[in-house]
ROTI-547527 format. One record per residue (C-alpha): x, y, z. Coordinates in nm, 2 decimals. Example, Ala and Ser with C-alpha at 12.3 -4.5 7.8 and 13.67 -1.06 7.14 Angstrom:
% residues 2
+--------+--------+--------+
:     c1 :     c2 :     c3 :
+--------+--------+--------+
:   1.23 :  -0.45 :   0.78 :
:   1.37 :  -0.11 :   0.71 :
+--------+--------+--------+
//
This chain:
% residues 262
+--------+--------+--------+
:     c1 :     c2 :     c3 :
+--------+--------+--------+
:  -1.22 :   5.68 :  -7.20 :
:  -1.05 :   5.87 :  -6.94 :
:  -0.83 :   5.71 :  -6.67 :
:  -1.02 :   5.90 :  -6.41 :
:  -1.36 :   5.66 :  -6.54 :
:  -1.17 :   5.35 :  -6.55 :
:  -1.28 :   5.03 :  -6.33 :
:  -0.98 :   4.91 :  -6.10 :
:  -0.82 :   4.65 :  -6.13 :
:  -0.67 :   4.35 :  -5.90 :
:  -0.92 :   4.42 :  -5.62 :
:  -1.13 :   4.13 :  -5.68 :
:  -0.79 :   3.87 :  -5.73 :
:  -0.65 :   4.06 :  -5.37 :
:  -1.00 :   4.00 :  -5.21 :
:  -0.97 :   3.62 :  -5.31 :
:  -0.63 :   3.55 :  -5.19 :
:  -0.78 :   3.69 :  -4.84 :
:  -1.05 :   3.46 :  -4.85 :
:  -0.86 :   3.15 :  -4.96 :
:  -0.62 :   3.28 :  -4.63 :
:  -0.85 :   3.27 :  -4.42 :
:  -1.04 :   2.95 :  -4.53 :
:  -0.66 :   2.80 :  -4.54 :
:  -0.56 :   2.90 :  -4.19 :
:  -0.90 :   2.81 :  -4.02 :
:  -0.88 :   2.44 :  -4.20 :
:  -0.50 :   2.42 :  -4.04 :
:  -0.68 :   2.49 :  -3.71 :
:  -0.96 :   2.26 :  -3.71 :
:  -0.71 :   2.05 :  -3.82 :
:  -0.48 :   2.07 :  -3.53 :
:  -0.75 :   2.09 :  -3.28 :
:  -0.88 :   1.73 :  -3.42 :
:  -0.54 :   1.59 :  -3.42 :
:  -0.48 :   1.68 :  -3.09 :
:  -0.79 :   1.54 :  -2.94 :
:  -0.67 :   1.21 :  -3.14 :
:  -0.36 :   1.18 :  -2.96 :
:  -0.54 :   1.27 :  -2.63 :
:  -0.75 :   1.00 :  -2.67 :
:  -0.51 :   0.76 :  -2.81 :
:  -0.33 :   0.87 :  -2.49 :
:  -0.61 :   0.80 :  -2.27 :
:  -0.64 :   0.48 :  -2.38 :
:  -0.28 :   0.35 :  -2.38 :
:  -0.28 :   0.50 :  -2.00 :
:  -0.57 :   0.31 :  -1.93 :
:  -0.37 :  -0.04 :  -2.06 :
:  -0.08 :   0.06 :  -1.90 :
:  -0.28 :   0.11 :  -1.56 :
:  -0.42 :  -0.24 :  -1.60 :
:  -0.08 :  -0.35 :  -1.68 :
:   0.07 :  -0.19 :  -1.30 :
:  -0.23 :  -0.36 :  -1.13 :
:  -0.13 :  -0.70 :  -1.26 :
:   0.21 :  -0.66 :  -1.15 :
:   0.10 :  -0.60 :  -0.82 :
:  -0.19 :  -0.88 :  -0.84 :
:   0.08 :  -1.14 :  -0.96 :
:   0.29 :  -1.03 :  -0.69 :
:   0.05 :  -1.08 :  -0.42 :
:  -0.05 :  -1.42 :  -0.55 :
:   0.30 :  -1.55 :  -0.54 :
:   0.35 :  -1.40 :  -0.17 :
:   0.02 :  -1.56 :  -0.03 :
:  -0.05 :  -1.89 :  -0.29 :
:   0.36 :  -1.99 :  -0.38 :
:   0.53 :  -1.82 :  -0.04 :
:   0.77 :  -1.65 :  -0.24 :
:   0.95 :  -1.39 :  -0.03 :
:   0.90 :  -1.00 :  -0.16 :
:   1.26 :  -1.03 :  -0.25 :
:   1.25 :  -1.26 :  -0.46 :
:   0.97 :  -1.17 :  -0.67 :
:   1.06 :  -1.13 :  -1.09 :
:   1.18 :  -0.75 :  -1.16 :
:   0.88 :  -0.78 :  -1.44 :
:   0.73 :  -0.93 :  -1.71 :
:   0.60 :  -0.85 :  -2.06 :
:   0.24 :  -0.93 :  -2.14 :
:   0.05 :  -1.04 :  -2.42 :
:  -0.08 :  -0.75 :  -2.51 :
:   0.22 :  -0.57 :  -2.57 :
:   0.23 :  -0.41 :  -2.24 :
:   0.46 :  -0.47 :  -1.95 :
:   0.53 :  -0.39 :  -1.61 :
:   0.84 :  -0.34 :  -1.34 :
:   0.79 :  -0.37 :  -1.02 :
:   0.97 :  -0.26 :  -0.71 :
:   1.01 :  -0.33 :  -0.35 :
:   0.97 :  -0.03 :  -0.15 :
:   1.07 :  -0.06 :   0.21 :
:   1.09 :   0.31 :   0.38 :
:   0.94 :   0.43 :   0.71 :
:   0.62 :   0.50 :   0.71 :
:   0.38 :   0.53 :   0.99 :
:   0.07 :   0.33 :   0.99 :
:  -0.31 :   0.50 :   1.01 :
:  -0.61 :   0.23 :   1.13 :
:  -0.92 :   0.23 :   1.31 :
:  -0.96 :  -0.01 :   1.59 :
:  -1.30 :  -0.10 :   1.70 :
:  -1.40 :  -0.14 :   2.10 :
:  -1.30 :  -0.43 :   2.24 :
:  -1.18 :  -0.49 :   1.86 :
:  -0.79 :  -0.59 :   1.81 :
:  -0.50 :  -0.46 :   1.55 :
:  -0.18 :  -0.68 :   1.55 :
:   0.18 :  -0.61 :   1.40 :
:   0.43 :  -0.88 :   1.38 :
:   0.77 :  -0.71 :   1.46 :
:   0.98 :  -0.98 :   1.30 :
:   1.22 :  -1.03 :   0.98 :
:   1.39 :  -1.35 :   0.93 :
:   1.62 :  -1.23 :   0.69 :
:   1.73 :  -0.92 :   0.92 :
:   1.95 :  -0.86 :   1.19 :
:   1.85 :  -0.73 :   1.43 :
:   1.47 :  -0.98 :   1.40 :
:   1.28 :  -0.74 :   1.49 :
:   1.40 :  -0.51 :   1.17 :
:   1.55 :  -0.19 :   1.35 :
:   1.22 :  -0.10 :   1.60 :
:   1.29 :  -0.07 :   1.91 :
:   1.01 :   0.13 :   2.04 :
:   0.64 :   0.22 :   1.90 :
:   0.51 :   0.59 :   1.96 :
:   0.11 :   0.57 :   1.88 :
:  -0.17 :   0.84 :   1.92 :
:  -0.56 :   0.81 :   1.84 :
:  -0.88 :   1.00 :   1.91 :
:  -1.13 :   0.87 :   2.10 :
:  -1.49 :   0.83 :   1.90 :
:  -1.70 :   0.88 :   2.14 :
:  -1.57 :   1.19 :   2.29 :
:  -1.41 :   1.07 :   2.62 :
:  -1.15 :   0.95 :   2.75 :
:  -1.06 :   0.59 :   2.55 :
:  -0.80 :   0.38 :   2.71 :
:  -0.55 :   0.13 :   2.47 :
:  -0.41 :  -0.17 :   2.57 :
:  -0.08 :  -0.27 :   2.45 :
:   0.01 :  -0.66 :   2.46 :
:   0.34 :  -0.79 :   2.32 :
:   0.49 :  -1.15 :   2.33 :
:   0.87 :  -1.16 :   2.24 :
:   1.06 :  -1.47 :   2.14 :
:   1.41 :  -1.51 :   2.01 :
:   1.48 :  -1.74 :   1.69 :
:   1.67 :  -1.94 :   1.63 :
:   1.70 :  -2.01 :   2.04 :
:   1.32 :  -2.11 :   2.09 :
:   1.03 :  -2.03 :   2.19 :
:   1.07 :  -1.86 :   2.56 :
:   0.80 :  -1.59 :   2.55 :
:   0.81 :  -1.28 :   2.73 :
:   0.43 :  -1.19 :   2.78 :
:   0.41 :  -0.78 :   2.85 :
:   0.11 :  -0.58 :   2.92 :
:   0.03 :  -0.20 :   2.96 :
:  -0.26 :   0.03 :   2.90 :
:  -0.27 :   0.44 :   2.83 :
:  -0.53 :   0.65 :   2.86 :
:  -0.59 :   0.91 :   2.55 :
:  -0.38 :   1.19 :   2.71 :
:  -0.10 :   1.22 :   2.37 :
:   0.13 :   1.00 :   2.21 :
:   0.26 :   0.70 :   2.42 :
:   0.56 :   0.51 :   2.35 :
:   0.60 :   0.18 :   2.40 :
:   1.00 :   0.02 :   2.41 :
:   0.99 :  -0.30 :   2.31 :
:   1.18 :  -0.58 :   2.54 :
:   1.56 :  -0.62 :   2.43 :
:   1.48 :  -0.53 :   2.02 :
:   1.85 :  -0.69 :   1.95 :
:   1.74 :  -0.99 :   1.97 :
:   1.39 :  -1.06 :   1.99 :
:   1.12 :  -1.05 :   1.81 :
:   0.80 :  -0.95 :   1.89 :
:   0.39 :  -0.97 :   1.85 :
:   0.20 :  -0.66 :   1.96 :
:  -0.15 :  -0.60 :   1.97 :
:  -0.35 :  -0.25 :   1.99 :
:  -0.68 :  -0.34 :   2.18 :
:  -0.96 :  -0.03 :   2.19 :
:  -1.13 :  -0.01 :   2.52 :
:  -1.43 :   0.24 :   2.61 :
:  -1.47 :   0.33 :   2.29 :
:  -1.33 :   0.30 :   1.94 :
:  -0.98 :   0.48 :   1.84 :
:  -1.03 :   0.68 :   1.55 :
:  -0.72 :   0.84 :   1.35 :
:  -0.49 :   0.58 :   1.50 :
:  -0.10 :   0.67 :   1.43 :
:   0.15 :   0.39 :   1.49 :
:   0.50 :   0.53 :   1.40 :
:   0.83 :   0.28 :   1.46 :
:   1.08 :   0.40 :   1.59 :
:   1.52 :   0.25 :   1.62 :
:   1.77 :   0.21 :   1.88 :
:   1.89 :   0.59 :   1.77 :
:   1.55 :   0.79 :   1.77 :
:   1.55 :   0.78 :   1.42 :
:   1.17 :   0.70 :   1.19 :
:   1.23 :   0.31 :   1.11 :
:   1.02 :   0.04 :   0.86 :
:   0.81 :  -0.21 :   0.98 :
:   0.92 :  -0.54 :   0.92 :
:   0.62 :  -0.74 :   0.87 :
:   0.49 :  -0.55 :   0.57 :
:   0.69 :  -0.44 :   0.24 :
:   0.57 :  -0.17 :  -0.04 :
:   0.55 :  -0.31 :  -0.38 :
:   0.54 :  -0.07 :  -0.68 :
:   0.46 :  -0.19 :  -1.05 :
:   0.45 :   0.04 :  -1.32 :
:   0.28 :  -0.03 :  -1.61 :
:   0.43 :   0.09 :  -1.93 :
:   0.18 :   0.08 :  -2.33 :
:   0.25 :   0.30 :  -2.62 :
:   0.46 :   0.52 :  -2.46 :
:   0.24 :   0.59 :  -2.12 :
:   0.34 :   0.51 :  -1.79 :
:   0.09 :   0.44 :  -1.50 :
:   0.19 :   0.34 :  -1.12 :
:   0.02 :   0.14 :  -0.87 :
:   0.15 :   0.01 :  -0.48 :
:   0.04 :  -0.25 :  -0.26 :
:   0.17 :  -0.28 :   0.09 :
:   0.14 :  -0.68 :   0.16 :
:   0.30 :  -0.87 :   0.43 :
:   0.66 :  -1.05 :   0.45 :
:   0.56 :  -1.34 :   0.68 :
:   0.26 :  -1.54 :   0.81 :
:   0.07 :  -1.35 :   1.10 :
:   0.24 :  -1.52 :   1.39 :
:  -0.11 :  -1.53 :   1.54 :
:  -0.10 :  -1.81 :   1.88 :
:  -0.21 :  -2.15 :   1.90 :
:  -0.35 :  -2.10 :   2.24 :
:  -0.54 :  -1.81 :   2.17 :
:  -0.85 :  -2.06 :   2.21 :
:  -0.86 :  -2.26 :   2.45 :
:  -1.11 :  -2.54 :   2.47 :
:  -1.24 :  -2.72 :   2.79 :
:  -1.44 :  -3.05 :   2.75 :
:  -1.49 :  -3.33 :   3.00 :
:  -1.45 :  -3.59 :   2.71 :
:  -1.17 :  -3.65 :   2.47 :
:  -1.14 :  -3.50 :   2.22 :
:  -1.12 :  -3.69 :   1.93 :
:  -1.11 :  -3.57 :   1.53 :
:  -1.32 :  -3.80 :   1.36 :
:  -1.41 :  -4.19 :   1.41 :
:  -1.72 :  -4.28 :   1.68 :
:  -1.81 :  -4.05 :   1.97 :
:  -1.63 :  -4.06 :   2.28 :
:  -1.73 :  -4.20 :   2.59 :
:  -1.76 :  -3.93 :   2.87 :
:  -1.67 :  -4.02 :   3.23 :
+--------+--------+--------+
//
């Protein structure tokens, strides 16, 4: 037989190795594309615990502020949970202007006092606030404050102003070295939408507000890290006694028999 007429050879061995190439490298593929979803969802998962595991920071902080009275200072750095998650948490006081609505004839309050700084009033000595008016006129906002020294007594300095809607107003606070202070925002005409309240120290500069404090927790599971912040306040809303007052012609008397009237 002539070499001419022979069959070849090694073609059929070559076209296998190709196909067992191809089968190989489409396997490692698959492969890596299943592993990888694995880990994603291994990874969404452990975020989601860790998530969980920030929130309770922050709910555990807030029920030790509001049910025990512990100060935001002194609440625990963090805590490891059963679960094998944990959490760190952090107190965040930087300036940072506030953004509410206030209702007509509707009130928002601020509490411009620290008992653990100096000056207790925390550094504001003036308030710059703007808002729109909702119903497309001019709105008016009136600003009350009652200042008080502590530590001295209770000698209160009762201020009012109001400003129409013309641009930011600023509103100095009466001697901030010292005092403390109570202001309330009332909306009159209309409500004030996109309310801005930013406070402001002695030098010009962007100051914190006193009565409220940022509290970060991040949650940590399996590697993941998730954040989550609460702004909760550092003292009792110094709201008055006397902001009711009730007339009666009899006594009034809490419990036991009725009173006689006159």
């Amino acid at each position: 037989m002539s070499a001419s007429l022979r069959p070849p050879r090694g073609n059929v061995l070559l076209l296998a190795l190709f196909a067992m190439s191809s089968i190989l490298l489409g396997g490692m593929a698959v492969g890596t594309l299943v592993l990888r979803e694995i880990r994603a969802a291994r990874s969404a998962d452990a975020s989601q615990v860790a998530a969980y595991a920030a929130e309770s920071g922050n709910e555990r902080a807030l029920y030790e502020i509001r049910k025990l009275g512990t100060s935001p200072g002194a609440l625990a750095a963090g805590a490891e949970l059963d679960n094998g998650a944990s959490y760190a948490r952090e107190i965040v006081r930087e300036p940072a202007p506030i953004f509410t609505t206030i209702a007509k004839d509707g009130v928002y309050e601020l509490v411009l006092y620290d008992p653990a700084a100096t000056p207790p009033s925390g550094g504001v000595a003036q308030l710059v606030i703007d808002w729109d008016a909702a119903c497309g006129a001019a709105s008016v906002i009136e600003i009350s404050s009652v200042t008080f020294e502590p530590g001295v007594g209770w000698t209160p300095s009762i201020t009012k102003f109001r400003y129409a809607n013309d641009g930011p107003v600023t509103y100095v606070l009466s001697n901030p070295g010292a005092n403390a202070a109570r202001v309330r925002l009332k909306a009159e005409r209309c409500d004030a939408v996109n309310v801005r309240i930013d406070a402001i120290d002695a030098g010009g500069a962007p100051a914190a507000f006193p009565d409220r404090v940022a509290i970060v927790s991040t949650g940590e599971y399996a590697g993941t890290r998730q954040a989550s912040q609460v702004v909760a306040p550092t003292v009792t809303t110094l709201s008055g006694l006397f902001d009711f007052v009730l007339f009666s012609e009899c006594e009034i008397v809490k419990g036991g028999a009725p009173p006689m009237c006159p």
